[in-house]
N, C-alpha and C positions, 0 to 999 in steps of 0.2 A: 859805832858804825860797823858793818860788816867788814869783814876784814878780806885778801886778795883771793886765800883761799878760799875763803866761804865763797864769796863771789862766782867762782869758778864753778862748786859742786853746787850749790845754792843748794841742798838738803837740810831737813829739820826734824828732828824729834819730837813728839807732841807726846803728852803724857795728860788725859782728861779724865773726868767722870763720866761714863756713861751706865747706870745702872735698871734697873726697873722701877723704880722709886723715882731717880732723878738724872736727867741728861741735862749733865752743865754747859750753859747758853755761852761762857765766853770760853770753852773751848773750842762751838763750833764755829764762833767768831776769831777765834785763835787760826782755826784750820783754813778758814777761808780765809782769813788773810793773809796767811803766807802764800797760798795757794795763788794768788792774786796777785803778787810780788814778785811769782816764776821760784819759787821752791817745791823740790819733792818734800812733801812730807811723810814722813815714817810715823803711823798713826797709830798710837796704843792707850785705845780706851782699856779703861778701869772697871773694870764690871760687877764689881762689888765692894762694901765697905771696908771689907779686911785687906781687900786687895791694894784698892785706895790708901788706904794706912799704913800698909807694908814698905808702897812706893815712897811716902811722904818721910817714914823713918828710916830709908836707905837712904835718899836724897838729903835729908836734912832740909826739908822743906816744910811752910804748916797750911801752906793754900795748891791745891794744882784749878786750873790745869798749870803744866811746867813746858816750856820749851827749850831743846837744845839745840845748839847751830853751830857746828864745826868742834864738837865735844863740850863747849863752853855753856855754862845756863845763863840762861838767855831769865825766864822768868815769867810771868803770867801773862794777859793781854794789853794789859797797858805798860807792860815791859817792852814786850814787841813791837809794839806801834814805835816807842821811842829808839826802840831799835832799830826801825826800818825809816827813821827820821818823819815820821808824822806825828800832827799835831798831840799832845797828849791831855785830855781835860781834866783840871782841875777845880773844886767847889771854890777856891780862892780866884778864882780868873771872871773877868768881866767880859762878860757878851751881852750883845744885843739882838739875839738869834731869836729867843721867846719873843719879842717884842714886832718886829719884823716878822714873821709869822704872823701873829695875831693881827696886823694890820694890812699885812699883804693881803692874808684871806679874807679880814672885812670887808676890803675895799673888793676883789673878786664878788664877796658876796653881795653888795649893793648895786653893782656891775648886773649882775643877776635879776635881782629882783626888780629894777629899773626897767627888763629889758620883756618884764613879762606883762599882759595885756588883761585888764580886767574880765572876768570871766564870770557867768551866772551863775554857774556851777559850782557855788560856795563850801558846801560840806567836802565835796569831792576835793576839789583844789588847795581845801585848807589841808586836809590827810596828806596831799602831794607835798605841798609848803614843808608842812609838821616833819616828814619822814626825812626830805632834800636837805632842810636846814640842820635836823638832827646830824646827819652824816657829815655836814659840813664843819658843826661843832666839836663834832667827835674825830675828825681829822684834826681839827684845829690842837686837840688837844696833845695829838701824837706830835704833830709835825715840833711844837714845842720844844720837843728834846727828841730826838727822832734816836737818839742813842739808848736811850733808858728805855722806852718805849720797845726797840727794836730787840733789848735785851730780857723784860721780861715776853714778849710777845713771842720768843721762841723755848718758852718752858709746855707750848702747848699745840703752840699751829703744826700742821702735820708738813705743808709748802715750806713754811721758812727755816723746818729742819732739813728739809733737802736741799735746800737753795735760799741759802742765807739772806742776800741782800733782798729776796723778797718782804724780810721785815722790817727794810726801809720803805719799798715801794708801797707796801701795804698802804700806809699813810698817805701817799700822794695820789692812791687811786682811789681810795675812801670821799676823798676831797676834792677830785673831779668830778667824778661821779656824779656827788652830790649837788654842787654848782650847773653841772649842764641839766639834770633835772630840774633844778630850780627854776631856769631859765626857759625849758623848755625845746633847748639846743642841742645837736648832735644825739637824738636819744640813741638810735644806732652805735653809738659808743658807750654812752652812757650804762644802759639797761645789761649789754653782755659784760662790762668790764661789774657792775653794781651783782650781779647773779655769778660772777666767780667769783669775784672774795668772799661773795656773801655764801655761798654753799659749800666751800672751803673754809670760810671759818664756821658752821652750824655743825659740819662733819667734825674739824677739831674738836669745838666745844663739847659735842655728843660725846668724844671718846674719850676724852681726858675725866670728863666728870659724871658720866654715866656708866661706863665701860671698866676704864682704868679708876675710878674712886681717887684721882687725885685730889686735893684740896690744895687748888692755886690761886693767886690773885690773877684780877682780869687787867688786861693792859689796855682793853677799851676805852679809857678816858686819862691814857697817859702812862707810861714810867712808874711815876709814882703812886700809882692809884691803888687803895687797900680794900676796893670791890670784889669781895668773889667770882669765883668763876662759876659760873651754873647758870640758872635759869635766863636770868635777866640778860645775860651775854648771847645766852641763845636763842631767845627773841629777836633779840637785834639782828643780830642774821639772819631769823627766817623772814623779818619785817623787810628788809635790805632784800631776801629772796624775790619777795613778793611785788614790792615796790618794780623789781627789774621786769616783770614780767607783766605789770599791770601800763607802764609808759609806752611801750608798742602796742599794747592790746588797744588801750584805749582809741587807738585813731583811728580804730574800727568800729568801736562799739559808739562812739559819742558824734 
């Protein structure tokens, strides 16, 4: 635990990768949560591989990022978290968090679909269904592990590098969105929160893999997921664009 003095300066040392190749995601989760705790931190991105290297064999360390907290190494981000007395997850620990999720949002989703009224408009309505349910899945999949998820999701969104816990929100707007569409409900909500993430992430995906030539996985269907990032991701968002803009339109046109 922090100790009287630290308490006092609440200051921290951050020591990350941040290079043109690759900005490491749990330094920026490293930064914000100390940040979040009430520490200044003293921020020194790594901006190259030798430099990187340099710091890891002065330190005597083989992973950064590194944090120090009243000269003492503190240690990478699931160092910190146990240093700052929150939870820390382990693959040996038993939760029910996936499970809960997937049923909570069932149940939302049949909530949904109960609540919407036959329509003659079948081709059309089915495209609506098809797109609402999609998002709703594809949340589902975040929300799962919203951790993993939140941590490859910031090797590429351009928002949740500036503002971290957006790669939490991400997933719970995903899956709003997509429910009041489904339903037919709040589109007023639904359509401008569905047309920012969605043009926020079609902008990321354009620059990371058309722009910058990264080759990253997409965190579109999860944490774990070993989908590339390119085209198919960017569909997704321009479909999610399109969708936002066609559920107000329509209650003019039809």
């Amino acid at each position: 635990m922090p100790t009287t003095a630290d308490q006092a300066t609440r200051k921290a040392a951050l020591y990350r990768m941040e290079t043109d190749e690759h900005l490491c995601p749990f330094g920026l989760k490293t930064k914000d949560l100390l940040k979040r705790h009430g520490y200044e931190v003293d921020d020194h991105p790594l901006t190259s591989r030798e430099a990187t290297d340099a710091f890891m064999r002065e330190a005597g360390v083989a992973t950064t990022p590194q944090t120090f907290i009243g000269g003492e190494r503190i240690g990478g981000y699931e160092a910190v978290r146990e240093h700052l007395g929150l939870d820390v997850a382990s693959e040996d620990d038993t939760t029910y968090v996936p499970v809960i999720a997937l049923f909570s949002v069932a149940f939302l989703l049949a909530l949904a679909v109960a609540s919407v009224s036959l329509s003659s408009i079948v081709a059309i309505r089915t495209l609506e269904y098809f797109v609402a349910i999609a998002m709703v899945l594809l949340g589902l999949q975040k929300l799962k592990d919203l951790e993993a998820f939140s941590t490859m999701f910031l090797n590429y969104d351009l928002l949740a590098r500036r503002y971290v816990p957006y790669g939490y929100l991400y997933a719970f707007a995903e899956t709003l969105a997509g429910l009041l569409m489904l339903a037919g409900l709040f589109i007023w909500l639904a359509a401008p929160l569905a047309l920012f993430i969605g043009t926020v992430g079609a902008v990321s995906v354009f620059k990371a893999v058309y722009i910058d030539r990264r080759e990253l996985k997409c965190a579109c269907v999860g944490g774990d997921s070993n989908v590339p990032l390119g085209f198919v991701s960017l569909t997704e968002n321009l479909i999610m664009i399109l969708m936002a803009i066609w559920m107000p339109l329509k209650l003019y046109v039809l």
